[in-house]
C-alpha positions in Angstrom: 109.3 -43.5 -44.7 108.0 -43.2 -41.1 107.0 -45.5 -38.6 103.6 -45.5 -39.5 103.8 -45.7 -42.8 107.0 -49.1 -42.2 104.0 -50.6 -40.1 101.3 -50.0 -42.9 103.7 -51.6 -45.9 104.6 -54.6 -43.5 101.1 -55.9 -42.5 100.0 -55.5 -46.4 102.9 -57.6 -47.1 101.8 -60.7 -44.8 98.2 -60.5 -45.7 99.0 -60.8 -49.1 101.8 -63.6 -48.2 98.9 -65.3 -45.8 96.4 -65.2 -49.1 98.4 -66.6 -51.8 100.2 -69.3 -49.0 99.1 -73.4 -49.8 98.0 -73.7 -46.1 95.6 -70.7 -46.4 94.5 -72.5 -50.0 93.7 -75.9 -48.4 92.2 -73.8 -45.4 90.1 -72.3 -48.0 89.3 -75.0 -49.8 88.2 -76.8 -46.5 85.8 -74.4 -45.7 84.2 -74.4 -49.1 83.6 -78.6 -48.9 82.0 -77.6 -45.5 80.0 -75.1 -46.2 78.9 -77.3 -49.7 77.7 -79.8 -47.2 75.8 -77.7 -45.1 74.0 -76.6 -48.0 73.4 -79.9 -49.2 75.7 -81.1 -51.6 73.8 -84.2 -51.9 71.6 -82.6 -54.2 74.7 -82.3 -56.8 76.0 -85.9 -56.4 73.8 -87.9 -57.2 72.2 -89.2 -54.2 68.0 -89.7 -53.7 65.9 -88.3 -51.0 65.8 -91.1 -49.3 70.0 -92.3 -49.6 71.7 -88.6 -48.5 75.2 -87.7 -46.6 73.2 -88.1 -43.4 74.0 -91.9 -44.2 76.9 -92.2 -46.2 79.0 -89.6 -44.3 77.7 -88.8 -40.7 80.4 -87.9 -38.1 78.9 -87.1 -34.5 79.9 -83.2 -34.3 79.8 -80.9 -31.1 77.2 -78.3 -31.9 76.5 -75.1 -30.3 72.8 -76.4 -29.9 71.3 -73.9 -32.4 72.3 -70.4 -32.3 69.9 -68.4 -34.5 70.2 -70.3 -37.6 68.3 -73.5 -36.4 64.9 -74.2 -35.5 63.3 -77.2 -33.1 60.4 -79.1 -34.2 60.6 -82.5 -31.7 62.1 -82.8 -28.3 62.6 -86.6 -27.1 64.2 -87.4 -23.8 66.8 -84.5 -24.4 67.3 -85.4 -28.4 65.9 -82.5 -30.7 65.3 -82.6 -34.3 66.0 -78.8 -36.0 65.8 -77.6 -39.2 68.5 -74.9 -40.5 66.3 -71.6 -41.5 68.8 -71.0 -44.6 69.7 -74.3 -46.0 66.7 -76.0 -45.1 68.1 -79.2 -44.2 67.6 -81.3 -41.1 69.8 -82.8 -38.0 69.0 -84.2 -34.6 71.4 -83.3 -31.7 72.0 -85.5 -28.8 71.1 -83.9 -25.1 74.5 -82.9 -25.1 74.5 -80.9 -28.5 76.3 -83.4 -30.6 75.0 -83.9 -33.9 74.2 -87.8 -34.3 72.2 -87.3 -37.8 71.6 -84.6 -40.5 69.8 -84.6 -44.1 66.4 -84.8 -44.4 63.8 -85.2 -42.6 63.0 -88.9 -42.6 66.7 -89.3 -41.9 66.9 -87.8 -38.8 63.3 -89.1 -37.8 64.9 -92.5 -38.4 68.2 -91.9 -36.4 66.1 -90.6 -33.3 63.7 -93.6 -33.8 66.1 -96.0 -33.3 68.0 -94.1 -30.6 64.5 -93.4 -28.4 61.5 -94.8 -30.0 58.9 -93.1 -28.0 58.3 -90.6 -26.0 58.8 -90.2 -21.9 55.4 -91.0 -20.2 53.7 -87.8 -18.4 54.4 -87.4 -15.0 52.1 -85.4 -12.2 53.2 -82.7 -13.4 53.2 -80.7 -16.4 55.6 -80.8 -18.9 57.4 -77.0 -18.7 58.0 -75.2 -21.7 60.8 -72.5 -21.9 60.8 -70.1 -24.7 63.8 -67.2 -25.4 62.8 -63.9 -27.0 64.5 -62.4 -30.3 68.0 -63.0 -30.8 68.7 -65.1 -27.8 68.6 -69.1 -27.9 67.5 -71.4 -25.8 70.6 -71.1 -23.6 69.5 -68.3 -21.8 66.4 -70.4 -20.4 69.0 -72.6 -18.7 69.0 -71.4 -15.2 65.2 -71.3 -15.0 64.9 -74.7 -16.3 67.5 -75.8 -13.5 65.4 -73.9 -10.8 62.2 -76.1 -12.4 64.4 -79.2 -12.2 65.3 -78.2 -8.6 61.0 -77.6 -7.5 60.3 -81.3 -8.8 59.4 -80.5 -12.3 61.4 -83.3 -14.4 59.9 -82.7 -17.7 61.4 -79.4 -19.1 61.5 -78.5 -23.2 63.6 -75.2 -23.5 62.4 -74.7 -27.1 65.0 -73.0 -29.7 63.8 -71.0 -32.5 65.6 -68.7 -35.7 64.0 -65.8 -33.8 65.9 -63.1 -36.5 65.4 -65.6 -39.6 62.2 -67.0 -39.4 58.5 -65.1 -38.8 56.0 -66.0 -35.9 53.9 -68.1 -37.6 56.4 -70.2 -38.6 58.0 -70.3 -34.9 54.3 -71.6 -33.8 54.3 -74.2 -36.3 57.3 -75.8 -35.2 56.4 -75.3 -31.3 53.2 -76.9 -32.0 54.9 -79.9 -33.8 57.5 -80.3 -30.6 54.1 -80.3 -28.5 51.6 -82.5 -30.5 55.8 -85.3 -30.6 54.8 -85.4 -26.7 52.7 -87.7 -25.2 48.9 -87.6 -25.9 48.3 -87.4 -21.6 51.4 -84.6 -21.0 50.0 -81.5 -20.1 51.9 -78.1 -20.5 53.2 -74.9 -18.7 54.5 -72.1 -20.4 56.9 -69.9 -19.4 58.0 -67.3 -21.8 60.5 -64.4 -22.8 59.5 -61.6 -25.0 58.6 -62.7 -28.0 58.8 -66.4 -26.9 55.2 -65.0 -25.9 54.1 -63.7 -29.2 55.0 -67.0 -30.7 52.9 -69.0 -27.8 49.7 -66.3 -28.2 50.2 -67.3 -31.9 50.0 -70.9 -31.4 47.0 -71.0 -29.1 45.0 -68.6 -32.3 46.4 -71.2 -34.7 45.0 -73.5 -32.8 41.6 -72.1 -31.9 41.1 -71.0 -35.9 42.9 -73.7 -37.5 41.6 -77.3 -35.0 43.4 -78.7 -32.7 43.1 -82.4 -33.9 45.5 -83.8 -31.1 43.6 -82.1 -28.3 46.3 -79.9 -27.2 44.6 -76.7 -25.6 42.6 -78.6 -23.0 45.9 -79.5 -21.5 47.8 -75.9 -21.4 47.3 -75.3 -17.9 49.2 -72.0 -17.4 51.7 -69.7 -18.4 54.1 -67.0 -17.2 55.3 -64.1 -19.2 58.2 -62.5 -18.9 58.7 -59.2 -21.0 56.1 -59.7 -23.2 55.4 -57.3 -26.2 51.5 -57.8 -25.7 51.3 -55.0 -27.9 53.3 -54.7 -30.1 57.1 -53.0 -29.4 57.4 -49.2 -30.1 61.2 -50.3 -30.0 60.3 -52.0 -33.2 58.6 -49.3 -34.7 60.7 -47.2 -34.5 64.2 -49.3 -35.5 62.0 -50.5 -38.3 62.7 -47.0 -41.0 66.4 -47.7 -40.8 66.2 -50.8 -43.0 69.2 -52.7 -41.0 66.7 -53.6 -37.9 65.0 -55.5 -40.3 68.0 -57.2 -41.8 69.5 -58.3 -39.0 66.4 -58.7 -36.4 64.4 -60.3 -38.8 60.9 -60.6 -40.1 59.9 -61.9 -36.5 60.7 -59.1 -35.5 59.1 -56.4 -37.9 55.8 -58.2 -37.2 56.8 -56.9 -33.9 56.8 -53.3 -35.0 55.2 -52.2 -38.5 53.5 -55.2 -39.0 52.0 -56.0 -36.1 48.6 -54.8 -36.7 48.4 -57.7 -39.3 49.6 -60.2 -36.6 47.6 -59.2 -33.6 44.4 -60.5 -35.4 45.8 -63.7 -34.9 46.6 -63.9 -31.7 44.7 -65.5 -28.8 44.6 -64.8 -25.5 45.5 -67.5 -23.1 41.3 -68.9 -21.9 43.9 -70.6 -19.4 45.7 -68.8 -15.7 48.2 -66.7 -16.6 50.7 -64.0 -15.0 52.5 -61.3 -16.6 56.3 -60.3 -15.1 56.8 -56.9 -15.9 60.3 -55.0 -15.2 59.9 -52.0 -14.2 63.6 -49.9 -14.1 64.8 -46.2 -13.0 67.9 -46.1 -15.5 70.2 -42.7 -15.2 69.0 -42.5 -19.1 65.5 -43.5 -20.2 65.5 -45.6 -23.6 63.9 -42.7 -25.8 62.6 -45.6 -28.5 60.2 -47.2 -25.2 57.0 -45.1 -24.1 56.6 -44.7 -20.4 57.9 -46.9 -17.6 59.1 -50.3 -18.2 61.8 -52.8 -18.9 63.9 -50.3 -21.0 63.2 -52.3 -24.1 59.3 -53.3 -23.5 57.0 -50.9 -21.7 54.7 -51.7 -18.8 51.7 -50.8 -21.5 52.7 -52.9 -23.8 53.7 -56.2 -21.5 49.8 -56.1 -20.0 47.3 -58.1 -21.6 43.6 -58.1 -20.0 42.8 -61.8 -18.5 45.8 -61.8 -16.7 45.3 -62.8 -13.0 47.9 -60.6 -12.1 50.8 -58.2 -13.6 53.6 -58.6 -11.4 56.4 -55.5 -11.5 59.8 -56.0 -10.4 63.1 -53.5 -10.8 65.0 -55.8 -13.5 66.1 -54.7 -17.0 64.5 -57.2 -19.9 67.3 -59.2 -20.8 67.6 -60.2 -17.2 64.2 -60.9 -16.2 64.7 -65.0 -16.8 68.1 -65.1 -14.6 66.6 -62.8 -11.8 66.3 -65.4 -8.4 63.0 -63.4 -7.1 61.7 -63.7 -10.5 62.5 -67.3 -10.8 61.1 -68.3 -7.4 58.0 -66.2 -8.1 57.1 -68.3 -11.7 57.8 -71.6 -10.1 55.3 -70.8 -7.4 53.0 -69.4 -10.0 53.2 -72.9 -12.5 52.8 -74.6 -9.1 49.4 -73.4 -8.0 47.7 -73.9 -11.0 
């Protein structure tokens, strides 16, 4: 037996050693309980709607704020209230990610209700409103927001979306209930990634079609766009065939591509100022899935949008265009003048 072949029996050995071991049983059994409770165990034990583990079992958790898999629907003061996009159930998350709540819906209301009962009264300025692109979180929106911060803007919302599990109609729901959760005299900014754009164009047409009951779009005073897929993504388009874009970008982003035709109809073009950042990159190797110049994932074609009061290009590759200082300075200014 060779060296190789010594090596190959010895690591089979300890894996199987490692499976059938107690500690890896209890490890095992462990995760199951935890993953049971994510799902909702409640439901098989026996307690109502209204009496779930958010109340009988609640321990304040560290959370990674939402990567993906969790969707906002109220800001308050820095406390959010998500729902998961495959278990469906709720929590609310402290300004410092720490779960203080989770079950349903009027559990988590209550919890935040009783933490902050109302919320923050508008300032002179308007309340600025960060949105990530597809399969990023809010976390990338961080350093912009501090830069906001930093201009005298006090009243951020870096909203977080399932950008790969949910679709764009859905997304504008939920950004329209963390909007309508604000004060009825706040006014708004928007400052988008990507598709955080699609998903803003889409709430001002749900909006416009649908009523506005709490007067929202009289008080969107502008919005910056950063990498926007205006048109559509050839990207996505073309990814789409292979079946695994799909699966693991999401239906979000298929509208993106094959679909869009269905969701363009139903998206509005901001009747308020806005700006469009465009990157515009020499790269040693062009991205053959983009059309033309551009970011190297959205082309300059597809990030313009007529209406805009200006279409501002700048050397920086798409997933950058957020953390780029120029960039930064030159959106703050923008939000400022109008």
């Amino acid at each position: 037996m060779n060296f190789l072949q010594r090596t190959s029996l010895y690591a089979k050995t300890t894996i199987k050693k490692w499976l059938t071991s107690q500690k890896t049983r209890r490890v095992a059994v462990a995760g199951a309980l935890t993953v049971f409770g994510i799902a909702g165990l409640h439901r098989w034990t026996g307690f109502s709607t209204s009496t779930t583990m958010a109340q009988n079992i609640n321990v304040p958790l560290p959370t990674m704020g939402g990567a993906q898999l969790w969707t906002d629907h109220l800001h308050r003061r820095g406390y959010r209230i998500q729902q998961n996009a495959l278990t469906k159930h709720w929590r609310l998350l402290d300004p410092k990610n720490v779960r203080r709540a989770w079950g349903s819906r009027s559990d988590v209301q209550t919890a935040l209700d009783a933490i902050e009962p109302a919320a923050p009264a508008p300032s002179d300025r308007p309340v600025v409103v960060l949105l990530h692109g597809l399969m990023r979180t809010d976390h990338c929106m961080k350093s912009l927001e501090s830069q906001f911060h930093d201009a005298g803007f006090d009243q951020t919302i870096r909203f977080g979306y399932a950008s790969t599990r949910g679709s764009l109609a859905e997304s504008a729901t939920a950004l329209r209930e963390v909007l309508e959760s604000q004060s009825p005299e706040a006014e708004f900014a928007f400052v988008g990634h990507s598709m955080g754009n699609i998903v803003t164009r889409h709430l001002i047409g749900d909006l416009q079609a649908n009523g506005d009951p709490k007067n929202l779009l009289p008080r969107f005073r502008s919005m910056v766009m950063l990498g926007p897929p205006n048109h559509g993504a050839a990207i996505a388009r073309r990814l789409g065939p292979t079946g695994v874009f799909g699966l693991v970008a999401g239906p979000g982003a298929m509208e993106l591509g094959s679909r869009w035709v269905e969701v363009e109809s139903k998206l509005a073009t901001p009747d308020f100022p806005f700006a469009i950042v465009a990157g515009n990159v020499k790269t040693p190797v062009a991205n053959p899935l983009v059309d033309g110049k551009g970011d190297f994932v959205v082309s300059l074609e597809e990030a313009k949008l007529n209406g805009a009061e200006t279409v501002h290009e700048v050397p920086v590759l798409h997933s950058f265009l957020m953390d780029e200082p120029d960039v930064q300075s030159w959106t703050i200014h923008f939000v400022e003048q109008h």
